[in-house]
Every structure is written in structure tokens, then in C-alpha cells.
C-alpha positions as CSV (number, residue, x, y, z in Angstrom):
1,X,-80.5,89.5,-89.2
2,X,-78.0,88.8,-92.1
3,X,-79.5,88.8,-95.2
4,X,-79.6,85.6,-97.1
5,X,-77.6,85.1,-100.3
6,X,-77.7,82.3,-103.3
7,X,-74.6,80.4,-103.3
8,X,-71.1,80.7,-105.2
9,X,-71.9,80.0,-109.0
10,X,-75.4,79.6,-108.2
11,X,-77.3,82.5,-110.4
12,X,-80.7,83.8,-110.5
13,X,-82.3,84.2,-113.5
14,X,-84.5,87.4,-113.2
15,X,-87.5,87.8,-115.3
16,X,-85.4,90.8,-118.2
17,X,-83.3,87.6,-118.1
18,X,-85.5,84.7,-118.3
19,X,-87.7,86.2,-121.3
20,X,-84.6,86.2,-123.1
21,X,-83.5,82.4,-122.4
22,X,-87.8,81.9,-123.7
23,X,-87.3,83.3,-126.9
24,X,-84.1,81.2,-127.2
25,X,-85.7,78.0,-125.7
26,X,-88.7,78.7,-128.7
27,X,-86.2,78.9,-131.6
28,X,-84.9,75.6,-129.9
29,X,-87.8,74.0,-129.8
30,X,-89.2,74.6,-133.3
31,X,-86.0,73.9,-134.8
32,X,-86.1,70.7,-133.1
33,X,-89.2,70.0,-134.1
34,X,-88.2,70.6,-137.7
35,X,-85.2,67.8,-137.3
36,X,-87.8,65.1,-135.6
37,X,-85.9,65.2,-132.4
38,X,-88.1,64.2,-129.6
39,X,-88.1,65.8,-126.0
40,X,-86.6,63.7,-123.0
41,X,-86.6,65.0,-119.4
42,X,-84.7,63.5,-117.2
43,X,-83.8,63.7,-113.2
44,X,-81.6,66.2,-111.8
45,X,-80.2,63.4,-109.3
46,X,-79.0,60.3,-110.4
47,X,-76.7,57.6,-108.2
48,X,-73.0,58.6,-108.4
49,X,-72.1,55.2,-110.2
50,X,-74.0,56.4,-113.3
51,X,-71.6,59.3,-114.3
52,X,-68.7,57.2,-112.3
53,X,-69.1,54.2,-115.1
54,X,-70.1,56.6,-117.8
55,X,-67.9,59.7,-117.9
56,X,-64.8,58.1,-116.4
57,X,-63.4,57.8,-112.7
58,X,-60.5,59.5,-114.4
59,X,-62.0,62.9,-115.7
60,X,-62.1,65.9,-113.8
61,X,-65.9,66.0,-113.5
62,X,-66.0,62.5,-111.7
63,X,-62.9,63.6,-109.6
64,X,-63.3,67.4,-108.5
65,X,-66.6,68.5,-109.7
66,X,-69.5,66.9,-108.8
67,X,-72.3,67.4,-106.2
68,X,-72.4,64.0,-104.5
69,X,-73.6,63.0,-101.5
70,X,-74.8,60.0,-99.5
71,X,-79.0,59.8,-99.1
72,X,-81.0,58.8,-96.4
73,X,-80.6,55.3,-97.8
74,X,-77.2,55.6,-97.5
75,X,-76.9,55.6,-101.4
76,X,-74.4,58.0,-103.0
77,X,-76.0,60.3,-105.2
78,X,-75.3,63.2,-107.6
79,X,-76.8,65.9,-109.1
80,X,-76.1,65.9,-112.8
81,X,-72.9,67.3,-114.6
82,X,-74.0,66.8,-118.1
83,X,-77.0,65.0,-119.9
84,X,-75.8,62.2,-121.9
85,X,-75.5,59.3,-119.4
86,X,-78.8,60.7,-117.7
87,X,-80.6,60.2,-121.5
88,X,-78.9,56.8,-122.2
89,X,-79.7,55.5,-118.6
90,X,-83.3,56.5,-119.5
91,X,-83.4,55.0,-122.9
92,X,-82.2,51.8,-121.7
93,X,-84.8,51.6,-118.3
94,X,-87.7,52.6,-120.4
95,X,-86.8,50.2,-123.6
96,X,-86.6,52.8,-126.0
97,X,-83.9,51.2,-127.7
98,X,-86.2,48.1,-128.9
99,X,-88.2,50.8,-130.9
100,X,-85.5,51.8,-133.0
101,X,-83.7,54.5,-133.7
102,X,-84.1,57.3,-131.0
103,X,-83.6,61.5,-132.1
104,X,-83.7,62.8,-128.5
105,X,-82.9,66.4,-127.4
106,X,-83.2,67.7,-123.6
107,X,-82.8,70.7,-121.7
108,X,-82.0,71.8,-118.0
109,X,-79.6,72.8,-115.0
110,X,-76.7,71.0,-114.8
111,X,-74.0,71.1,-111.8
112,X,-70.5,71.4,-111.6
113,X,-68.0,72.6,-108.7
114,X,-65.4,74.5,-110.6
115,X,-64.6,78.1,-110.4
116,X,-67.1,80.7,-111.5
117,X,-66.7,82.8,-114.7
118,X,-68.5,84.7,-117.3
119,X,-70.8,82.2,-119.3
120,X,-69.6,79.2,-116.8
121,X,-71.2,78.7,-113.2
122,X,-71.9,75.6,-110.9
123,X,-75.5,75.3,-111.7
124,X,-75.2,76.1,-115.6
125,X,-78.0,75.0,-118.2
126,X,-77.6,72.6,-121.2
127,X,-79.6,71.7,-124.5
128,X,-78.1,68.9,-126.0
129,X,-78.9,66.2,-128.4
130,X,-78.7,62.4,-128.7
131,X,-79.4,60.2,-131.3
132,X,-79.0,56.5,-130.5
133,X,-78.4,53.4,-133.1
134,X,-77.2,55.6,-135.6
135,X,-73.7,54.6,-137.0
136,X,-73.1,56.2,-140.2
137,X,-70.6,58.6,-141.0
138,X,-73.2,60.4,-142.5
139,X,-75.1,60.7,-139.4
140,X,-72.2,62.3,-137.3
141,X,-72.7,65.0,-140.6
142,X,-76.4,65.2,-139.9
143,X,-76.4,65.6,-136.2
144,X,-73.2,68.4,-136.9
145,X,-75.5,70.4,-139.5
146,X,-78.2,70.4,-136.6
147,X,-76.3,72.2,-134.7
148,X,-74.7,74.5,-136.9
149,X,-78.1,75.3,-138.4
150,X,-79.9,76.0,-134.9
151,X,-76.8,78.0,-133.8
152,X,-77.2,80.2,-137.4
153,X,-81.0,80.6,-136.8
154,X,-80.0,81.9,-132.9
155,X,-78.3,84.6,-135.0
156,X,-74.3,83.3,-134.2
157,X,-72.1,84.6,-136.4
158,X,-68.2,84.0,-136.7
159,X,-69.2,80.5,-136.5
160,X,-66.1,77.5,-137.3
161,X,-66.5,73.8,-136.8
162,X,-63.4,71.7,-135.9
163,X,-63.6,68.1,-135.6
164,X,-61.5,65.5,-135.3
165,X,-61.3,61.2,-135.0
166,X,-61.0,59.6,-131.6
167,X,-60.8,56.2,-133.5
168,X,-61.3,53.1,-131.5
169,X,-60.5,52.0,-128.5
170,X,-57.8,50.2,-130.2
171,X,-57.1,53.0,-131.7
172,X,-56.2,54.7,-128.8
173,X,-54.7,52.2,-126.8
174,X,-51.9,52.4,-129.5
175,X,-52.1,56.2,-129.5
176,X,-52.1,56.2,-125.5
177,X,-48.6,54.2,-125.1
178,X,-47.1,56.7,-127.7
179,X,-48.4,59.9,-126.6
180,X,-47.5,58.3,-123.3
181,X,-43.5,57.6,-123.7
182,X,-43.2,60.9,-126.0
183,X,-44.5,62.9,-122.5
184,X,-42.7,60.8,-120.0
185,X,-39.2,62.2,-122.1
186,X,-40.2,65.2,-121.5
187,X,-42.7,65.6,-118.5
188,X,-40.4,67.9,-116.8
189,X,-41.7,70.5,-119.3
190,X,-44.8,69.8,-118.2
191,X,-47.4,71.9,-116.1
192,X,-48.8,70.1,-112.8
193,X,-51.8,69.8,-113.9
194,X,-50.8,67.8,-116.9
195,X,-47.8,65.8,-115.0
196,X,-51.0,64.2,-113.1
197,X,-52.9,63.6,-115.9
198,X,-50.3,61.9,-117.5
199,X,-50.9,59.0,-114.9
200,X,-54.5,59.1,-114.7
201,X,-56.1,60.4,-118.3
202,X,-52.6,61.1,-120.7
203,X,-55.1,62.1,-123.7
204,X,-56.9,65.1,-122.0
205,X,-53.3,66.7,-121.9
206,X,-54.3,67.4,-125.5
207,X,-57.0,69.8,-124.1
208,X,-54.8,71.5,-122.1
209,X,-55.1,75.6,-121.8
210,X,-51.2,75.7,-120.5
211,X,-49.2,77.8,-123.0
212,X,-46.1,75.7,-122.2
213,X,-47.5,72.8,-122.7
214,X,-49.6,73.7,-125.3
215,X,-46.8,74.7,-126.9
216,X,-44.8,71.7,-126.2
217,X,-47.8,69.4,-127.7
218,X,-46.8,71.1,-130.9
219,X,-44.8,68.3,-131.7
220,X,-46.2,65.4,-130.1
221,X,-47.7,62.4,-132.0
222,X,-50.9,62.9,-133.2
223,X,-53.9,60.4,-132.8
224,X,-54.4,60.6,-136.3
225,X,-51.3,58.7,-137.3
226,X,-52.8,55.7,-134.9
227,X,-55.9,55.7,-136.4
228,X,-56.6,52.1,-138.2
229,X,-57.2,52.1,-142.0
230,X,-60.7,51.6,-141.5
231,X,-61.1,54.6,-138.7
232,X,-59.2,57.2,-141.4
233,X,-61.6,55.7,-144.5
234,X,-64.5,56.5,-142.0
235,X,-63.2,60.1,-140.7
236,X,-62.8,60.8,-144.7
237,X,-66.2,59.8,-145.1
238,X,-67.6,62.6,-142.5
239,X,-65.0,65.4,-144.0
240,X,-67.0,64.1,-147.4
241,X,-70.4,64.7,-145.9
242,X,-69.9,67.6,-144.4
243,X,-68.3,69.1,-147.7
244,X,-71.5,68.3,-149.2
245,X,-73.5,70.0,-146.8
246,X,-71.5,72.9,-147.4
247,X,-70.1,73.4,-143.8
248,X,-67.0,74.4,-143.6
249,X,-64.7,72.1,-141.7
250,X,-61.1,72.5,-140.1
251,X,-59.7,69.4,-139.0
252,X,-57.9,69.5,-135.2
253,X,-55.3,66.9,-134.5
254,X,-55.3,67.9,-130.8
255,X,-59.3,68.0,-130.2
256,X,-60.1,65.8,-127.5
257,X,-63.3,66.0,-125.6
258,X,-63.6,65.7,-121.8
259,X,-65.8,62.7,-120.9
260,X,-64.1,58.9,-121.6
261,X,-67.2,57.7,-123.6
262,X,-65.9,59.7,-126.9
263,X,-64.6,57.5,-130.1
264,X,-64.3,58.1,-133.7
265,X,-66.3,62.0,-134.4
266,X,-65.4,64.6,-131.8
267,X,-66.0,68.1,-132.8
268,X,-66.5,71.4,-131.6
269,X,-68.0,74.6,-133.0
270,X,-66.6,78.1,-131.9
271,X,-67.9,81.8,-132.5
272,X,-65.3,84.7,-132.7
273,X,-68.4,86.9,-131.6
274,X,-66.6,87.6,-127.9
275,X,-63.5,88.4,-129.7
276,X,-61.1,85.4,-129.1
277,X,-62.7,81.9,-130.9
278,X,-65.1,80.6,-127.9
279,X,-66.5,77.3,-128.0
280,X,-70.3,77.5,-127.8
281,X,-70.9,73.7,-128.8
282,X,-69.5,70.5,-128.8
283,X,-70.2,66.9,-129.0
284,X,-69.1,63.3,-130.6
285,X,-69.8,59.7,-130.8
286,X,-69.6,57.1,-128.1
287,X,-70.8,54.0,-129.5
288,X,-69.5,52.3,-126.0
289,X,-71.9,54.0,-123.8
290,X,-74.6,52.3,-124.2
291,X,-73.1,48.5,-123.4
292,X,-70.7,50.3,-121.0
293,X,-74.1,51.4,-119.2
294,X,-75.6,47.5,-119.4
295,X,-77.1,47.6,-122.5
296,X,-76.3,46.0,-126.0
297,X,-73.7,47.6,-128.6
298,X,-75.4,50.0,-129.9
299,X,-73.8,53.0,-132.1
300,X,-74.6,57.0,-130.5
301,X,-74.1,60.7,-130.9
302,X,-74.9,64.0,-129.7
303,X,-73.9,67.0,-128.5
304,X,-74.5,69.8,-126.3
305,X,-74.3,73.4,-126.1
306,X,-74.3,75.7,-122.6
307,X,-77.0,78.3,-122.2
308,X,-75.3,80.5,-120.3
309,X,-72.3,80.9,-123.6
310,X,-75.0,81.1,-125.9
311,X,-77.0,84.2,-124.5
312,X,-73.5,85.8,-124.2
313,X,-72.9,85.3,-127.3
314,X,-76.2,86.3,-128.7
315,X,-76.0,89.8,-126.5
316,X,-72.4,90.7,-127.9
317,X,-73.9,89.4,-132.0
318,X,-76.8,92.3,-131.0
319,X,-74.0,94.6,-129.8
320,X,-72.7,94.3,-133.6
321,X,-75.9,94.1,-135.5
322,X,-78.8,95.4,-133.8
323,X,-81.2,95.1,-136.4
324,X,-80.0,91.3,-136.8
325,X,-81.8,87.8,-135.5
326,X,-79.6,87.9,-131.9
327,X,-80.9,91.4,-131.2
328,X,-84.7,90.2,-132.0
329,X,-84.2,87.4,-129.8
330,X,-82.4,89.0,-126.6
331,X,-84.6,92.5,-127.1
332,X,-86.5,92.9,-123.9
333,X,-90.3,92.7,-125.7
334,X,-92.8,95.1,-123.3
335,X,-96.5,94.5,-123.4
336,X,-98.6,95.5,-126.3
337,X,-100.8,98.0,-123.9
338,X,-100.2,99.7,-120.8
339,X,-103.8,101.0,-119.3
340,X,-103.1,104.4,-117.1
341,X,-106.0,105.2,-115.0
342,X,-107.3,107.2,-112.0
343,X,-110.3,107.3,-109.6
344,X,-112.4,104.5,-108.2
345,X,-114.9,104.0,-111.7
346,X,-112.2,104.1,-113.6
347,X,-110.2,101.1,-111.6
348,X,-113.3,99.4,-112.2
349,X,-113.2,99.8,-115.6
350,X,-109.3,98.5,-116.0
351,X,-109.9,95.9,-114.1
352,X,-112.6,95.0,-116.5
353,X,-110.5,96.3,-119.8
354,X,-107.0,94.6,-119.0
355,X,-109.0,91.0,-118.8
356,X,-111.0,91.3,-121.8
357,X,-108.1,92.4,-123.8
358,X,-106.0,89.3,-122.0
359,X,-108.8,86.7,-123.1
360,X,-108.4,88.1,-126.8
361,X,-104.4,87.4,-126.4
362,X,-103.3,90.8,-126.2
363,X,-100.8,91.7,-123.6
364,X,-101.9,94.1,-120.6
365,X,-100.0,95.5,-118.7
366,X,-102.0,97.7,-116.1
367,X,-100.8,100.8,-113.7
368,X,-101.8,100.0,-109.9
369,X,-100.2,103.2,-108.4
370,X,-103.2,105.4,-108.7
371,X,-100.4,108.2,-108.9
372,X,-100.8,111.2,-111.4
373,X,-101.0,110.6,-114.7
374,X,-97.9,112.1,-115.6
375,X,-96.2,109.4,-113.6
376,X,-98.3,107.0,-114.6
377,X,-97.6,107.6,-118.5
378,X,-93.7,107.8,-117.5
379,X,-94.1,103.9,-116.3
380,X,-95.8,103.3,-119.0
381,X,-92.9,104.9,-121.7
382,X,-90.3,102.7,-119.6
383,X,-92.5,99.3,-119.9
384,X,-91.9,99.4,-124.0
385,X,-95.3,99.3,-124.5
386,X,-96.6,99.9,-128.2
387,X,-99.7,101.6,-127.1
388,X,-101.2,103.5,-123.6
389,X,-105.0,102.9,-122.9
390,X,-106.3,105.6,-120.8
391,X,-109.6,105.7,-118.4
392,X,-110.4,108.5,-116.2
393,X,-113.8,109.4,-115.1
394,X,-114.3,111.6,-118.0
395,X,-114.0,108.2,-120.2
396,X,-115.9,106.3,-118.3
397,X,-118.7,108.4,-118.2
398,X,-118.2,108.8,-121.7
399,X,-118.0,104.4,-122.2
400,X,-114.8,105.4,-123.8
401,X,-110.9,104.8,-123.9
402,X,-108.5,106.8,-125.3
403,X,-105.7,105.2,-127.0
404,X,-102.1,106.7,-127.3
405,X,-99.4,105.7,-129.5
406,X,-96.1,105.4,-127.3
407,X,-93.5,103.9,-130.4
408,X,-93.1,106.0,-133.5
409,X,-93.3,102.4,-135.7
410,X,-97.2,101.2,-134.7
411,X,-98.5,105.0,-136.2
412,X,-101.2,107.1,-135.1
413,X,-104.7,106.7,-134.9
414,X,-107.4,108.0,-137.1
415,X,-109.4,107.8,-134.2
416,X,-108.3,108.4,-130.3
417,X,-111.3,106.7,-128.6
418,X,-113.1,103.9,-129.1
419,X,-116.2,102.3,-126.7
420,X,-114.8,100.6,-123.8
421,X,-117.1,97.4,-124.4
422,X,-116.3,97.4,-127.6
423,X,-113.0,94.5,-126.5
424,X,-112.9,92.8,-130.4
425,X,-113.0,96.0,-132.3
426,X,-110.5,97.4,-129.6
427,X,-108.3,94.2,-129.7
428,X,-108.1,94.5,-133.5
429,X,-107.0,98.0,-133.2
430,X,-104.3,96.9,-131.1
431,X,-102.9,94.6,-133.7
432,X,-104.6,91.0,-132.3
């Protein structure tokens, strides 16, 4: 019988793996708590016409990558490609909106049919951030710093933000018809990818990855000399706030983000950490969303940043500093005991041992082989444990367990054995 395999871009997360993505997920959560960002969790399937209105029925997600379907009440629905319709739609069916200003933040699997790399697959995992009926330049700065902040307590180095104005819609209607006749002249030097773009969704050409036609856009009109007086006075403003926050900020003419629902801030923030710049975070504001959705004007932000980057990033930052905060975070942590032991009394006594030690919150891990103890200790040297508790019948006769110092940094014992039923005196020992 053929063995069964996950599918393409669909990756298990094995448990080396998932205690890294934990201590991540903690450092999340505590910096979010810090910020007053509250926790939303929201479906994994939604009805297509959600991300259809929201992100655009011109983008590539809505066209070529999502997981949609037609349920058995003949309703076309879709697992989620990203997380900000999903939190607005819940926002506005739960009323959150007429309790003022919302910090949210969320977390989860994400799905998107594209082609498989490293750091990018079709079910890939977000933490992003949305803060809605917030409108002030000096917000866009705020939710910015969050991120650059949690991304420098995660231990990313190299870090560069880049940012740019979308202006409004006005702004780039205006921007659109230029950008649009500039190309048209000269859409023969254009890849294919970008030719149909130009009739669908002309400003994600910006975004291209084409070196011809990234080098072509070289010269092309910038959105920034269509943005109204009042949409440059307000991009000024978040270059001010962010000067005073200390970040340092490049400006990108040519930063465009993917989904429609961007206007005025779009930024991005890169690492050098896998060599070439990598984006490991981006976001913007789209004010429109929320009305576009069926709900009133109100102002919004947010931004998210893909798991599966991040820990890449975090593994090659431990590569280059492995006494530094990435390589505390992604070091595999082993228990803080490993109890060998052989014979029947003795398996009695672990058994007894490893949940006593458990109920005083230290970390057991216990050898069920009932193999020698020389393989038993080697198991125990490869689980990282700090210490090795050891029962044989000799001990147990004696009410005793010898303790043995595995790592060089926890020191050595001024005294080898202690009682068995002594569990508080033995926990202490143990560091807990």
C-alpha cells in the first residue's frame, strides 16, 4: 500500500520545530501585551465574496491563489489568504467598532496556491496587527515602531524600514492614468506578466521582480508627484514621527503593496540576515476597508509578518551570534531531568519520582527502554537535559536518588544523593 504523503506546500511542523515557533509565539504575546493589543481569532473559512470585495478581484491572490470552493449549500467559500478582511469582517458583525478604538493582533495558517519556496508555502502562518479608528499620522508611526520593536526583541538584526504614500484614491486615479499612458508607450518592453497587469491592476507593476522591467520603472512617474498637498503634508508628518522615534526610515517611491485596500502609509521592513535584503514585515493603512466591507468610514492600519520568514531569519541571526536573543529563542531547550533506571522497584519508583517532580513544575523526562544503563545515560546526554536522576535497586533500597550533572554550566553537587520522598528539597536542588 502507498504510503500517504502531506500535500505540495503543505508542511508539518515537528515537535524540534514547533518548540521553536512557542518561544517565538511567547515573545509575541508578551510584547503584545505590553502595546494593549488585544487577541482576535478568527475562522479559517470565510465566503469567497469577503476577500473578493476586500483584497480586490484584480490581485493575484483573488485571481490565482486561493482555496475556494462551493459548500454543501452551494455557497462559495475560501480558506483564508491573509487576516485583515477576516478581523474587519469580525469587528463589524460583533460591533466592536461602537466601542471605540480597537488594537487587535491575530495569529494562524493562512492559504495560498503559489509555488513553494524556502520561508513561503501554501498553508503559511501569519501574526499581524490591526488597529481600527485610528487616523493619525502619528499612529501609522506607532503601529510601525510595534513592529520594529517586537522584530528587535525576536533578535532581527540588519533591520531597514521603507515606506511610502499610497495617497488617496484620488490620488491614484490621477497617478493610474499616468503611470498608465507612460507604460502603454512602452509596453513592448514589458514582461508578460506585467503587460496583463497593465489592464487589470497597472500599480502592482511597481512590485514587479522582472529585471527588465524593474529596470524600465526606473524612470516612470512616481506616485509621489500625484500625491495632493494635503496627502504629502500628511506623509511628512509620519517621516516626522518616525524621526522622533528614532527609526530609521528610507523612503520608496516604487513600494506598493499587494492587496487594493492600501491608501496613504504602506511600508515594509526588510532584514539583510539571509544575505540579500528580505522582507520579513509589511503593512499600511486602508481607511476604505471598513465601509468597502458595509460598515461606516472608519480610518485603519496594521500589518503582518509570515512565520515561516521569521524563524528563517531568527536560525541564520543564531548562525551569526550564537550567544545572541535569536539563538536563545530557536535553541532546542531539553528537560531539566532525565530519570535512568532499571528493574521492576525501581520503575516503581520513577514512575512515582517523574510525577512528583512534574507537579512541582520541573521538567521530567523519563527513560522507558529498561536497556543498560550505559544506553540509557547516552539518551539521556542527547535529550540536553541539565541533570540525570538515577534509581536502581541499590537506591531504592537505600530511599535514595543519585543525581548527575550532564552540562558543565549547572555545577556539581556537594552531595550525590538525596531521599527519594524528599520531592521539595529535591525540586529545589534542581533549580525549581
Amino acid at each position: 500500500m502507498t504510503q500517504l504523503q502531506s500535500l505540495r506546500g503543505m508542511v508539518d511542523l515537528l515537535p524540534e520545530q514547533t518548540r521553536r515557533w512557542q518561544a517565538v509565539e511567547a515573545v509575541v504575546r508578551a510584547q503584545m501585551q505590553r502595546w494593549c493589543c488585544e487577541e482576535i481569532r478568527t475562522p479559517l473559512l470565510e465566503v469567497t465574496e469577503l476577500f473578493a470585495r476586500g483584497i480586490g478581484e484584480g490581485t493575484d491572490v483573488v485571481g490565482k491563489e486561493m482555496y475556494s470552493f462551493i459548500d454543501r449549500g452551494d455557497r462559495s467559500c475560501t480558506l483564508r489568504p491573509e487576516g485583515t478582511a477576516s478581523v474587519v469582517r469580525a469587528a463589524l458583525q460583533n460591533g466592536l467598532l461602537a466601542q471605540g478604538v480597537q488594537r487587535l493582533w491575530y495569529g494562524g495558517p493562512m492559504f495560498r496556491y503559489e509555488r513553494p519556496q524556502a520561508g513561503r508555502q501554501r498553508q503559511f502562518h501569519q501574526i499581524g496587527v490591526e488597529w481600527l479608528g485610528v487616523s493619525t499620522a502619528a499612529s501609522d508611526a506607532e503601529v510601525i515602531a510595534l513592529a520594529w520593536d517586537l522584530l528587535a526583541e525576536l533578535g532581527v538584526t540588519g533591520l531597514a524600514l521603507e515606506v511610502n504614500s499610497l495617497g488617496t484614491p484620488e490620488d491614484r486615479k490621477l497617478y493610474r492614468s499616468r503611470l498608465v499612458a507612460w507604460l502603454e508607450e512602452r509596453s513592448h518592453a514589458l514582461d508578460s506578466d506585467a503587460q496583463q497587469r497593465l489592464q487589470t491592476n497597472p500599480l502592482r507593476i511597481l512590485d514587479s521582480k522582472h529585471p527588465q522591467t524593474r529596470a524600465l520603472l526606473q524612470d516612470a512617474p512616481t506616485l509621489e508627484q500625484s500625491l495632493a498637498p494635503s496627502s504629502r503634508a500628511r506623509f511628512d508628518a509620519v517621516l516626522e514621527a518616525l524621526q522622533d522615534l528614532a527609526i530609521p526610515v528610507q523612503p520608496n517611491p516604487h513600494l506598493v503593496r499587494g492587496l487594493d485596500y492600501y491608501g496613504h502609509t504602506a511600508f515594509e521592513i526588510t532584514s539583510n540576515q539571509l544575505g540579500a535584503q528580505a522582507t520579513v514585515c509589511g503593512g499600511g493603512r486602508y481607511d476604505g476597508l471598513v465601509q468597502q466591507l458595509g460598515g461606516p468610514p472608519t480610518p485603519a492600519i496594521g500589518w503582518a509578518l509570515g512565520m515561516e520568514r521569521l524563524l528563517l531569519v531568527l536560525e541564520a541571526a543564531a548562525q551569526v551570534d550564537p550567544a545572541g536573543r535569536a539563538a536563545q529563542l530557536v535553541r532546542v531547550q531539553g528537560p531539566v531531568a532525565y530519570v535512568v533506571h532499571r528493574g521492576e522497584a525501581a520503575a516503581r519508583q520513577a514512575l512515582l519520582l517523574c510525577r512528583g517532580l512534574r507537579q512541582r513544575g520541573v521538567a521530567v523526562e523519563q527513560d522507558a527502554s529498561g536497556s543498560a544503563f550505559a544506553k540509557q545515560f547516552k539518551r539521556a546526554d542527547r535529550s540536553g537535559a541539565d541533570w540525570a536522576l538515577v534509581l536502581g535497586d541499590a537506591e531504592v533500597e537505600r530511599g535514595v536518588v543519585k543525581l548527575k550533572p550532564l552540562q558543565a554550566d549547572v555545577g556539581e553537587m556537594a552531595q550525590e544523593e538525596l531521599p527519594v520522598a524528599d520531592l521539595d528539597r529535591l525540586a529545589l536542588c534542581l533549580g525549581h
